[in-house]
C-alpha positions, 0 to 999 in steps of 0.5 A: 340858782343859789350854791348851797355849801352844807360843810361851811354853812354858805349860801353863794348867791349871783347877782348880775349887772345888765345893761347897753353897752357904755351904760355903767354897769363896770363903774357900779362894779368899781364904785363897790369894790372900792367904797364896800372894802371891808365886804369884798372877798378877794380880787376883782376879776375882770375877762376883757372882750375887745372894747368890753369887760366881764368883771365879778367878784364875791361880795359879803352882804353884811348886816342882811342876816343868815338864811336857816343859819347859814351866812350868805356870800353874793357874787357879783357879774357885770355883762358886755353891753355891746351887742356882739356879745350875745353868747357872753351875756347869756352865759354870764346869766346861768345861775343868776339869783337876780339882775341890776338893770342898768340903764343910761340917761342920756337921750341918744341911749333911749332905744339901747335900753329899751333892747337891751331890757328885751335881750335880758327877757330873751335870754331869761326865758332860754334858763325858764325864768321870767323878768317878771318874777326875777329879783329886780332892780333898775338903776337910772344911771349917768343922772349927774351928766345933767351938770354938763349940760348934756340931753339926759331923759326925765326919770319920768320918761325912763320909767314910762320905757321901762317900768310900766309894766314890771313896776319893780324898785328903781333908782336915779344913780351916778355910778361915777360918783357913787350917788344911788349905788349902794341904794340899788344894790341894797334892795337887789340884795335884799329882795333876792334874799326874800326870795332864796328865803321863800324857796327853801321854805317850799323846798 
């Protein structure tokens, strides 16, 4: 749920990168940290778990306007993909205005980012929100990995695993060279806006 901060006319909104383990959703993170400067506030915070990261920090959507008149600051959250951290992901989740689905594009991932996307579902249900409501995005990510030769998954396939049924916006990404990052977080940021809007119009 968005913070409010009536004194310095801010909207502190959370958007989170979730994912399998390995999937990208760090090099998403360092991708925007580095090409959007001018947008980040502050340092880049990283929490090391072994063999996993929790990074965030505050990102300035610049150019998407001011709800009733207040400027709007994004923070940003990747999770530990690996699934011994369970506790981890769900806590990063509390408060969580909208999510980055990001999923890998190598074959042998097919069935890691089809129960990590039920992971996701489980633990917004456990803060009553629905996947089907959430601001939503899927990133298709690791598509450049085709150049060296490696089994990727057609986006085809991809969609038909995980966008049948939520039938959200999605991207065919490579966070390593940038290409689709900034499109994906774009329309994350651009429909959790919508909704925050839609929100405090009805409360």
């Amino acid at each position: 749920m968005a913070i409010f901060n009536i004194k310095k006319r801010e909207i502190e909104c959370k958007i989170v990168y979730y994912g399998p383990g390995r999937c990208g959703k760090t090099t998403n993170l360092e991708y925007i940290f580095k090409a959007y400067k001018k947008q980040v506030e502050g340092e880049m915070v990283s929490v090391n778990t072994e063999g996993d990261r929790t990074l965030f920090f505050d990102f300035l959507p610049i150019g998407l306007g001011k709800i009733k008149g207040c400027e709007v600051k994004i923070q940003l959250y990747t999770v530990p993909g690996q699934v011994q951290y369970s506790s981890t992901r769900k806590l990063v989740l509390r408060g969580v205005d909208g999510v980055i689905f990001v999923a890998d594009s190598l074959k042998v991932r097919r069935e890691k980012n089809m129960i990590s996307l039920k992971d996701l579902q489980q633990n917004l249900k456990e803060y009553g929100l629905s996947l089907f409501k959430i601001p939503l995005v899927i990133q298709h990510n690791k598509r450049d990995l085709a150049e060296q030769g490696l089994p990727l998954m057609s986006i085809e396939q991809m969609e038909r695993d995980l966008n049948r049924q939520l039938k959200v916006p999605s991207f065919p990404a490579s966070a390593f060279t940038g290409q689709g990052v900034g499109a994906t977080l774009k329309e994350c940021m651009k429909l959790t806006l919508k909704s925050l809007q839609k929100e405090m119009q009805m409360g």
